[in-house]
Structures are given as C-alpha cells and as structure tokens.
C-alpha positions as CSV (number, residue, x, y, z in Angstrom):
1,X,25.7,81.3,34.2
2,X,28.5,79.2,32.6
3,X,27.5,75.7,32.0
4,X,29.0,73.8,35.0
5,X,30.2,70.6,32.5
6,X,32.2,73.7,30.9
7,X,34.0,74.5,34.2
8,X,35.0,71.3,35.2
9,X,36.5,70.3,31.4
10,X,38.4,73.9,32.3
11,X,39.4,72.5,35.4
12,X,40.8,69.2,34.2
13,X,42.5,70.5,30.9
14,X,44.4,73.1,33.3
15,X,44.8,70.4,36.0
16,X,47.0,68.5,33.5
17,X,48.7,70.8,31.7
18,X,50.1,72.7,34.8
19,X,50.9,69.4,36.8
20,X,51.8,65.7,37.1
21,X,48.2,64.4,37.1
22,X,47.6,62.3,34.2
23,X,44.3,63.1,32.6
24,X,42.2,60.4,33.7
25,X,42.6,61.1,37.2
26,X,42.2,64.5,36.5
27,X,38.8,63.6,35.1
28,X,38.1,61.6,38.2
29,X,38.2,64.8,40.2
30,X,36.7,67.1,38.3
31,X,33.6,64.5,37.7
32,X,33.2,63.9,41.4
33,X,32.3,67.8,41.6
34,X,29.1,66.8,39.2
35,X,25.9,66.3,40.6
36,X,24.5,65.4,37.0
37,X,25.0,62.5,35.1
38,X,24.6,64.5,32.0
39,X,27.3,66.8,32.9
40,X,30.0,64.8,34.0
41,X,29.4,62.8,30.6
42,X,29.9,66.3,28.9
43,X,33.1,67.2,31.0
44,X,34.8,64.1,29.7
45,X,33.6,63.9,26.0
46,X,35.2,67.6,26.4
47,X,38.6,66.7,28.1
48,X,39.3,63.6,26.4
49,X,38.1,65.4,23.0
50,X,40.6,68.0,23.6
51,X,43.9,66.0,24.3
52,X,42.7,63.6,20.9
53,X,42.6,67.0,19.2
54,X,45.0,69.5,20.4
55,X,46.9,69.5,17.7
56,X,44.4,70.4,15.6
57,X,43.1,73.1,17.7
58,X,46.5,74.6,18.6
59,X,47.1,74.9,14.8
60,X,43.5,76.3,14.0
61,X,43.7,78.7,17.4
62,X,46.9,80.3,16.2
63,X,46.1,80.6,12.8
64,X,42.7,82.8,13.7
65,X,44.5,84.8,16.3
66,X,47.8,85.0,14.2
67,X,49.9,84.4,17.0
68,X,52.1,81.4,18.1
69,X,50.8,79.1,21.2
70,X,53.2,79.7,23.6
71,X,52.6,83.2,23.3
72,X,49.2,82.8,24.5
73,X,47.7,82.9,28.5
74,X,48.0,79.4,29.5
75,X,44.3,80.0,30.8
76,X,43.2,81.4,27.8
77,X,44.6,78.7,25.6
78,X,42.2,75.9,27.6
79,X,39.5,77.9,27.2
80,X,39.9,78.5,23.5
81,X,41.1,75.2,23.1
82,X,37.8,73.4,24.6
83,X,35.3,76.0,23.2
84,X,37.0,75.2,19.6
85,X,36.7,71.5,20.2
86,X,33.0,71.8,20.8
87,X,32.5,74.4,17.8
88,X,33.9,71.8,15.5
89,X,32.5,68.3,17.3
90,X,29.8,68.9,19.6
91,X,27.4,71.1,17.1
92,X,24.1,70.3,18.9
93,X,25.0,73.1,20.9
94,X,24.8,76.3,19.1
95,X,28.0,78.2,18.3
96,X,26.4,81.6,19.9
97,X,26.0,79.8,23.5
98,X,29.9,78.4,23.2
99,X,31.6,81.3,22.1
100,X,29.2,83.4,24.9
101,X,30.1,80.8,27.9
102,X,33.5,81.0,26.6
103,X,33.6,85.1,26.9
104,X,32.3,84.4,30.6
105,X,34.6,81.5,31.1
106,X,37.5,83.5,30.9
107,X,36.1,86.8,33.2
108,X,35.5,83.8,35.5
109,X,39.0,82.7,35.8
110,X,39.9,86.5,35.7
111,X,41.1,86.5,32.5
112,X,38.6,89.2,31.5
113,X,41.2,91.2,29.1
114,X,41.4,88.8,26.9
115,X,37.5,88.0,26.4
116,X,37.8,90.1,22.9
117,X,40.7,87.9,22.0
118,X,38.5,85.0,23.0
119,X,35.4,86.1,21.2
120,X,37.2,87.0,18.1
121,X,38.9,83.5,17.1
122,X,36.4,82.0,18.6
123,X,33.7,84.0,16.1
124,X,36.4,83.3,13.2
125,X,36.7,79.6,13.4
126,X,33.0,79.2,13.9
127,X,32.4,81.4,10.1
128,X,35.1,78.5,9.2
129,X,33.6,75.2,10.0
130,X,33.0,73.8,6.8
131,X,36.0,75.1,5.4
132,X,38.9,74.4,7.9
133,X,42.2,75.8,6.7
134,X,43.5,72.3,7.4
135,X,46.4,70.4,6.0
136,X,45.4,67.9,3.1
137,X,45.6,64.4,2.5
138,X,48.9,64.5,0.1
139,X,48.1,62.8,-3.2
140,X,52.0,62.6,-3.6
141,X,53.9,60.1,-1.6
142,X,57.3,61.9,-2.5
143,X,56.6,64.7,-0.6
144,X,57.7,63.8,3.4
145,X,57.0,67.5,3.9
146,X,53.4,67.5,3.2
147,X,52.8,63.9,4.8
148,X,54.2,65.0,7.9
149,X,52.1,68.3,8.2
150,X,48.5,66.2,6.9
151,X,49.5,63.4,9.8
152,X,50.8,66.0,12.5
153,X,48.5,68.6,12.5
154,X,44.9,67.4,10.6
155,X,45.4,63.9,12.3
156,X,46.9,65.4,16.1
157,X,49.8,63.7,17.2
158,X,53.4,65.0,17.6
159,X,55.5,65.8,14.7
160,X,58.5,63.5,16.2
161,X,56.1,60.5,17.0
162,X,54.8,60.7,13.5
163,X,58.3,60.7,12.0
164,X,59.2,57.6,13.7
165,X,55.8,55.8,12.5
166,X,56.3,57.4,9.3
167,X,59.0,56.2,9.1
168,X,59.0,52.4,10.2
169,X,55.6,51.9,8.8
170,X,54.8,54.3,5.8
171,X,52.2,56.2,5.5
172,X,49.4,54.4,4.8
173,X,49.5,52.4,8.1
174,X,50.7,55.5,9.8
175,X,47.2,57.3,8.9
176,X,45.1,54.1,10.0
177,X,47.0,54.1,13.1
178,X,46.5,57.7,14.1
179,X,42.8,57.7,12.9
180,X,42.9,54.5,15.3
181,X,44.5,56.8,17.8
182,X,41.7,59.7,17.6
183,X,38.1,57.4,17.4
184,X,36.6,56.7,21.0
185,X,37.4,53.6,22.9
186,X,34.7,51.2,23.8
187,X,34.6,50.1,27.5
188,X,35.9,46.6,27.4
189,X,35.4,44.6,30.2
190,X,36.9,41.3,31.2
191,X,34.4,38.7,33.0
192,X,35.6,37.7,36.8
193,X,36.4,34.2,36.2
194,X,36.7,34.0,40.1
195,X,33.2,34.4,40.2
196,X,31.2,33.8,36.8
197,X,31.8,33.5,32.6
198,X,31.5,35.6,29.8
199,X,28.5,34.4,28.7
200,X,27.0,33.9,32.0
201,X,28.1,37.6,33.1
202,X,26.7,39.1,29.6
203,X,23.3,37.3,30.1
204,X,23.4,39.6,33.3
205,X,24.4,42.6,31.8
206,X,21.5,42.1,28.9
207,X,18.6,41.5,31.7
208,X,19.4,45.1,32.6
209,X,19.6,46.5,29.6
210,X,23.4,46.8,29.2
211,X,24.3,45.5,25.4
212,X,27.4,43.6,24.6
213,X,29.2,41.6,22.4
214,X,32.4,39.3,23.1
215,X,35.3,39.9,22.3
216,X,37.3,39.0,18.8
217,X,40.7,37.7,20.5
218,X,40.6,37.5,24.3
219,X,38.2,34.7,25.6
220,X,37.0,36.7,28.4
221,X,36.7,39.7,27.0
222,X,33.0,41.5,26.0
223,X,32.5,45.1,24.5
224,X,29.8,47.3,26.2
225,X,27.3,48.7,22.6
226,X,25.1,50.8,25.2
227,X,23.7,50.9,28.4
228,X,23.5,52.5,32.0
229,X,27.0,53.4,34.1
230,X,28.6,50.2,35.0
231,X,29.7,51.6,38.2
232,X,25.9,52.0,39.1
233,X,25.7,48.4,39.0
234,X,27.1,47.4,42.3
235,X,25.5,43.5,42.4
236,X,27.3,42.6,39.9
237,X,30.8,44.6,40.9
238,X,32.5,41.6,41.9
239,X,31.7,39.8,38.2
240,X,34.1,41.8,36.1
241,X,37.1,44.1,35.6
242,X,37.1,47.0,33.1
243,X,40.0,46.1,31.3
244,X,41.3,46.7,27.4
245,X,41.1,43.4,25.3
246,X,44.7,44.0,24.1
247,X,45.7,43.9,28.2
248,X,43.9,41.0,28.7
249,X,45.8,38.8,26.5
250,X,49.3,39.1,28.4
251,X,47.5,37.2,31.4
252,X,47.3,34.1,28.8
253,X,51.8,34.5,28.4
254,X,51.4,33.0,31.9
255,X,49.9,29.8,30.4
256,X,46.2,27.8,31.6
257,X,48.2,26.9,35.0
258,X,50.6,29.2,35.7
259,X,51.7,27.5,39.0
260,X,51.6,27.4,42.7
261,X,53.6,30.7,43.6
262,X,53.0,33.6,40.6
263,X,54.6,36.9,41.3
264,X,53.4,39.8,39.6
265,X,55.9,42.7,40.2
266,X,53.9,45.8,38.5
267,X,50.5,45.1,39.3
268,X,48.4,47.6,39.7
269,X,45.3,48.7,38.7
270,X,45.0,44.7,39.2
271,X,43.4,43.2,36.3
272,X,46.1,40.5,34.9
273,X,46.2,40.0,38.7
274,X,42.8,38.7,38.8
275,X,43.2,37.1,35.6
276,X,46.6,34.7,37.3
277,X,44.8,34.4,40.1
278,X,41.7,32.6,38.5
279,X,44.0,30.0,36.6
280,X,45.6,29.2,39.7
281,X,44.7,26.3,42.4
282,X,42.9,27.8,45.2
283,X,46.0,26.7,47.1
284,X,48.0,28.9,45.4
285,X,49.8,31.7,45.7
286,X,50.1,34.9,43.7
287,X,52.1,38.0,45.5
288,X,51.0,41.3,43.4
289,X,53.7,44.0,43.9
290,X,53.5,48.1,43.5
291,X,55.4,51.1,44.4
292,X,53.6,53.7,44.9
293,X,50.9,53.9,47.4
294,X,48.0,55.5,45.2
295,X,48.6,52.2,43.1
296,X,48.2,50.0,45.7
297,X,45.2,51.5,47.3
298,X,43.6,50.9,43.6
299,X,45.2,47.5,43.8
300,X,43.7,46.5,46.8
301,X,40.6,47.7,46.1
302,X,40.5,46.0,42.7
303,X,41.7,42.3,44.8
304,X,39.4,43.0,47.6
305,X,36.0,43.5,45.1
306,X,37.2,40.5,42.9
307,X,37.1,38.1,45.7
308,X,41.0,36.8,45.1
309,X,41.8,35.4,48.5
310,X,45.2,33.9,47.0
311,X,46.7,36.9,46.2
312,X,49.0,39.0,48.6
313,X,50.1,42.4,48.4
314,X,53.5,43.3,49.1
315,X,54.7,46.9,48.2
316,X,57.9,46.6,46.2
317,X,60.6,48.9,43.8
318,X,61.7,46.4,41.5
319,X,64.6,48.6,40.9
320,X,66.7,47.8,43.5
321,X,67.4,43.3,44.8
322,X,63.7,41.8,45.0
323,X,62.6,40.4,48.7
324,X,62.1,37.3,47.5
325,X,63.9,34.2,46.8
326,X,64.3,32.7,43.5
327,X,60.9,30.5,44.5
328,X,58.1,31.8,42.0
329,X,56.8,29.6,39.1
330,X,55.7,32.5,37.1
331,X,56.9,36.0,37.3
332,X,54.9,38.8,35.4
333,X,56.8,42.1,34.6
334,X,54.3,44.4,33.4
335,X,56.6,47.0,32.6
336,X,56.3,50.9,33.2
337,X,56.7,52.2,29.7
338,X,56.0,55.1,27.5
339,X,52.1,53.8,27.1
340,X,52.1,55.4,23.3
341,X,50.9,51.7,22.7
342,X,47.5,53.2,24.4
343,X,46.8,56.8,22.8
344,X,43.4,56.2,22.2
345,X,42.3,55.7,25.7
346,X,44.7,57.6,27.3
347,X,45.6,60.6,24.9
348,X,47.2,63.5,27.0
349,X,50.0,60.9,26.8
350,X,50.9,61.7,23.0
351,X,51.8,65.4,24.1
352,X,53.9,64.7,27.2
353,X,56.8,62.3,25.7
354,X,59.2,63.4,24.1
355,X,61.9,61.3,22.2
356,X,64.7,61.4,24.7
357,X,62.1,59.5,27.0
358,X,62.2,56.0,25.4
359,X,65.9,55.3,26.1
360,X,65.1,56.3,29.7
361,X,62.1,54.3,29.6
362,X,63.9,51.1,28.0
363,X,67.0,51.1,30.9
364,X,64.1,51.4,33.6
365,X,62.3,48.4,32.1
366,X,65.5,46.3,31.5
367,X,66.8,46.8,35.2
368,X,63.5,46.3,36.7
369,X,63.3,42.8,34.2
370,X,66.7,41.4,36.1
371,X,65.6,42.5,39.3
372,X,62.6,40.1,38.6
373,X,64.5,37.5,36.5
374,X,66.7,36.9,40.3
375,X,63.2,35.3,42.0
376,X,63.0,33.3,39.5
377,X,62.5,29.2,40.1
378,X,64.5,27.0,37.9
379,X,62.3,26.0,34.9
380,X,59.9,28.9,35.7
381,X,58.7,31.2,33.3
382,X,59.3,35.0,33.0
383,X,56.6,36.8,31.4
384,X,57.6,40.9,30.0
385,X,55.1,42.8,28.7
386,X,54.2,46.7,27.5
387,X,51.4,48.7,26.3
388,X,54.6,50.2,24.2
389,X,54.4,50.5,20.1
390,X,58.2,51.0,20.3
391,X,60.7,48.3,19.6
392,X,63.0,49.9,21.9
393,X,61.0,49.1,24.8
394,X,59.9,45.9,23.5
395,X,62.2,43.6,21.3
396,X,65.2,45.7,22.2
397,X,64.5,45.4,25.6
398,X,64.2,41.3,25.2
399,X,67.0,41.2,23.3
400,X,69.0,43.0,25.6
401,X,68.5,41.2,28.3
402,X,68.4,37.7,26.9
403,X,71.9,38.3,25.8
404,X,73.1,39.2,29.4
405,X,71.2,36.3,30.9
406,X,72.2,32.8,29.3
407,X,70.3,31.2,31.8
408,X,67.4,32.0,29.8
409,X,66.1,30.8,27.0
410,X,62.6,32.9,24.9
411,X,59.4,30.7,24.7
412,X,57.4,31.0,21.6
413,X,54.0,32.8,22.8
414,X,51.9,30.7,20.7
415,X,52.7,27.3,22.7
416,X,52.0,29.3,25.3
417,X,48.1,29.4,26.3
418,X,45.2,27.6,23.9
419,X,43.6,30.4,23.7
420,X,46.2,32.5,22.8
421,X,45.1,33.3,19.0
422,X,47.7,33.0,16.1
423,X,46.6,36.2,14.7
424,X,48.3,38.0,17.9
425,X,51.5,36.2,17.5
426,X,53.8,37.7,15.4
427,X,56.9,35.9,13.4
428,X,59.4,35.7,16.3
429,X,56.9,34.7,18.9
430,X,55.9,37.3,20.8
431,X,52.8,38.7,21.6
432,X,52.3,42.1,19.4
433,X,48.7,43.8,18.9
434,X,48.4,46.8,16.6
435,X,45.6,49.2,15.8
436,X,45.9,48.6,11.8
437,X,46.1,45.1,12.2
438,X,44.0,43.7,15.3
439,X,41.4,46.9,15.9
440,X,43.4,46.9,19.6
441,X,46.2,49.1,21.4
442,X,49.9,48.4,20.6
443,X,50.9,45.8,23.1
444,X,53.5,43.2,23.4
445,X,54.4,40.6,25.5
446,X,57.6,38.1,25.5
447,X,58.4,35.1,27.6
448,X,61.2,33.5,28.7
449,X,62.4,30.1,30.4
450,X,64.5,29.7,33.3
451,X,67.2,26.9,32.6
C-alpha cells in the first residue's frame, strides 16, 4: 500500500501545477482527506519542500535520467520530483520504501510504463546523496556565469528573478536572501487586541504547552517554538490571528488612532483589518472591502471570530470609481502584487511569475491606488503597502502616483506609529523589511497625506 501522506503531496503538487489553485489551498484540500495528524503533517512538509526545492530537483531529475523536464510525463515528474525531495531531506525514511512507494505511485496514477524510468533515477540519485552533482559556491566573483547557476539551480529560484537580485543587490545578499527564501517559516501570530495582549495571550498559550516568544519588531506579534495545532485550540480562537510579523507592521502606517471611518480596500484574509479595528473607538467605523467571493467568505470568517463589531463588509473592485465618498479618515490599499516579497511562506509563487508580470502588476496597483485616493477625506491619510521585493511595485508605484496627484503630499513612516521601530524605516521613509536585513519577508508600506 502507498503511504496515504504520499498520495495526497501527489495530489497537491499536480493540483497546482495543472491549475490556478495556489498551493496553500491546494494543501488545504488535500489535508482535509487526512484522517491522521501525522500524515497531513507529512503531505505538507512534502509539498511545501518540493516548490522550496524544485529547482534543485528538476536539475538533479534530468541529469539522472538525461533528458530535459519538459520532455517528461507531467505525472511522472511530481512523482519523481517528491520521491527526490524526500531521498535528499526526509532520510528517516529509508531510500528502499521511497523509491518502492514511488514505483507503485506511478502504476497508481496509471503511469505504470514509466515505473523503470522512475526506479532508475530514483535508484541513481539515492547512490548520489552525499555527492550531489550540484553547482558550487563560486570562489570567483567575476564570473556572473557561475554565480547565476550556484544561486539558480543549488539555491532554487528562477534564473530571471536571480538576475534581477543579483543584480541590484550582489551576490552576497542575494545568497542570504534566497537561503532566507528556502528555511521554514515559523507560525507567527498576532495577539487579538479586541480581546486580550501579547503577554496575556502567551501566558495562555504556555499553560497549554504551546512555546513562544515575542516578536523582534511588531508589538503584538509572538513566534510559536513548539506545541500542539493551533486550530485545535478553539477557546482561545477569538485571541489571535496567524499573521507574518512583517504584515503586521503596515497596520501601525495607519497610526495609534487611525480615525472614525477607516476603509480598507483589499482586505482579506483580514488581519490588518482586525489590527485598524482595535485602534479605533468603538464608535467607529472601518468598511473592509474584497472582490472575489472566496476572499470574503475568509474575511468574514476572520471578522466574525475576532469579535470586530465595527467593521463592515462591502464587496468592492477597486479598479473601476469606489462607492464611496471622499469621507474616510484612513484608507488602507493593501495592494495585489507579485508576493515574491513572501517566497518563504508561500514558494510555488517563485515558479509562476515571470518578468513581464511586474509591469502588469504595477499598472494594476497604481489604478487601484487612485481609485482609493478619490474617498479620500481632506487631511486624511492614504496608506499603500505590498508584500513585493520589487521597486517597481513599490517606490515606482509611489512615485508614480504622487506625481499625478499634487493633492498629496508622502508622510515619513517613522512619525507615523510609536511603535513603529526605526530599524524598519528605511532613508526615504517608508516602511521596507528584508530577509538579509530584518529576518522577515520583503514588505513595504508608504503613506501619503490628503491636502
């Protein structure tokens, strides 16, 4: 029998290769399909492994069958491609039982010609291990060539992403980024200040054996060591968010009161919602906006649980003229972008842009930021924020738009929230996190003034 954790990483990887669902829903479905804990743990550590690694794997997988990827069954290259990842990463499990579940894997999915195929790279890259034929850390600088193979293929990302970093940051940050890029994210949540305090909520979380420490930048913000599923903890649901400490520190842009009537026009999954919503009067209120429906289910799910009775939810495409008048104190435009600002957490993302989709990205993002700029109030502020590492979604973007809109003028983030460390606020005053620098996802954050 084919271990059932193996199936459902099968299922995922193919899930998101052969469609639009991104992996972490795929990994949603294929864990509700595990009875055991232990296995739906094991389908993830697989599918998430994989995307981190696929560049690695696809280089290794054609080398030991000595043909190119494209020329190989799309079936056939999942399974290779997640019986490799656990040859090289997961070794308690002996190499015999993956390449023998892998063999079966791929009569299961009727793929049985290729099951010598299968067994032979497999069998080859196993002899290999400890001697990967691998790409090496270049001792000379000179040589872009070399760099470029070493950060593309040993370190997994794509060759045109790693020109650009190479490029704009050299190679030394370039390698701390993508090793940044490949390590496991911790679960970061950030305590429900509608309903408790970090220290209050972590007191909580310790009495049940759940370890964690605070945060280094964000004031609500406390890193789970180790301990049981948070989502079998339903007392204590309502108490926090699961939320990336980098992505809670746009929610401080909005200042310590950000006013009677906040708008924020991308909302979902909902967490700077709750965040605004806390810092507000209980008079207040804050309309959270989404487009598509999926996202505002998982918006009002995420309202409902936190107990924010003064937010309302109002389904909304800031690309066309805004239902709203220029009334709002505080207007949030958490922008759609390319996410490469989050590779670590989300990495399938790292293989489906391309180049060509950051101009795209940018226009989207600049219309959808003077849609937003209209429902403005006079002297209210106007918050725009990615999880992009790419200036041309983020200080392009600011630039481009304060120089169309005179009525405008940019607010230094650091006057903006006390809070708000320096460290996070780089020399024009924005907000900008980086992997080499903070230990968090690329994101930034800029603010402007209505006149």
């Amino acid at each position: 029998m084919i271990a059932a954790a193996r199936v459902a990483a099968f299922d995922i990887l193919t899930a998101v290769s052969s469609s639009d669902i991104d992996l972490a829903s795929a990994i949603d479905r294929g864990r509700a399909r595990l009875g055991e804990a232990r296995d739906r743990a094991l389908a993830t550590e697989i599918a998430l492994g994989v995307q981190r690694a696929r560049g690695t794997l696809d280089y290794l997988i054609g080398h030991f069958s000595n043909r190119a990827i494209d020329q190989l069954d799309p079936e056939v290259l999942q399974i290779l491609r997640l019986s490799a990842y656990q040859l090289l990463h997961l070794t308690r499990v002996p190499a015999s039982a993956i390449v023998d579940d892998a063999v079966k894997l791929s009569r299961h999915v009727r793929k049985a010609s290729a099951s010598g195929l299968v067994n032979a790279v497999l069998r080859a890259l196993s002899r290999a291990r400890r001697q990967l034929p691998l790409p090496t850390r270049p001792a000379d600088r000179s040589d872009r060539e070399q760099m470029i193979a070493y950060l593309s293929v040993t370190l997994s990302h794509p060759r045109w992403l790693v020109e650009r970093w190479l490029d704009r940051l050299g190679f030394e940050r370039t390698e701390a980024w993508l090793a940044f890029n490949n390590g496991a994210a911790p679960l970061t949540l950030r305590a429900n200040t509608l309903r408790t305090t970090a220290p209050l909520l972590r007191t909580k979380l310790e009495a049940i054996g759940i370890a964690t420490t605070p945060g280094r930048y964000a004031p609500h913000a406390l890193l789970v060591e180790r301990g049981q599923d948070l989502g079998a903890l339903p007392s204590l649901a309502s108490e926090f968010v699961a939320q990336d400490e980098a992505s809670q520190l746009v929610p401080l842009l909005a200042g310590p009161a950000p006013g009677r009537r906040v708008l924020d026009a991308c909302a979902s999954p909902g967490g700077k919602t709750i965040a605004m919503a806390a810092a507000m009067p209980p008079s207040g209120l804050i309309v959270a906006c989404d487009l598509r429906e999926r996202r505002m289910r998982l918006l009002r799910q995420t309202v409902a649980v936190a107990g924010a009775e003064q937010v309302r939810l109002v389904r909304v495409d800031f690309r066309s003229p805004p239902p709203f008048k220029p009334s709002f104190d505080c207007v949030l435009v958490d922008a759609p972008c390319s996410g490469l600002g989050v590779l670590r957490r989300e990495p399938d993302i790292k293989w489906r842009r391309q180049a060509a989709h950051l101009q795209d990205f940018a226009d989207r993002q600049l219309q959808m930021l003077q849609r937003a700029a209209e429902v403005v109030a006079p002297g209210g502020r106007l918050v725009y924020a990615t999880c992009s590492s790419e200036s041309i979604e983020n200080e392009d973007v600011a630039r481009r738009f304060a120089a169309g809109r005179p009525g405008f003028r940019h607010v230094d983030a650091g006057t903006c929230h006390p809070s708000l460390p320096p460290e996070v606020v780089d020399d024009s005053g924005d907000l900008r996190t980086t992997p080499d620098q903070h230990g968090l996802e690329a994101f930034f954050g800029t603010v402007f003034q209505r006149l």
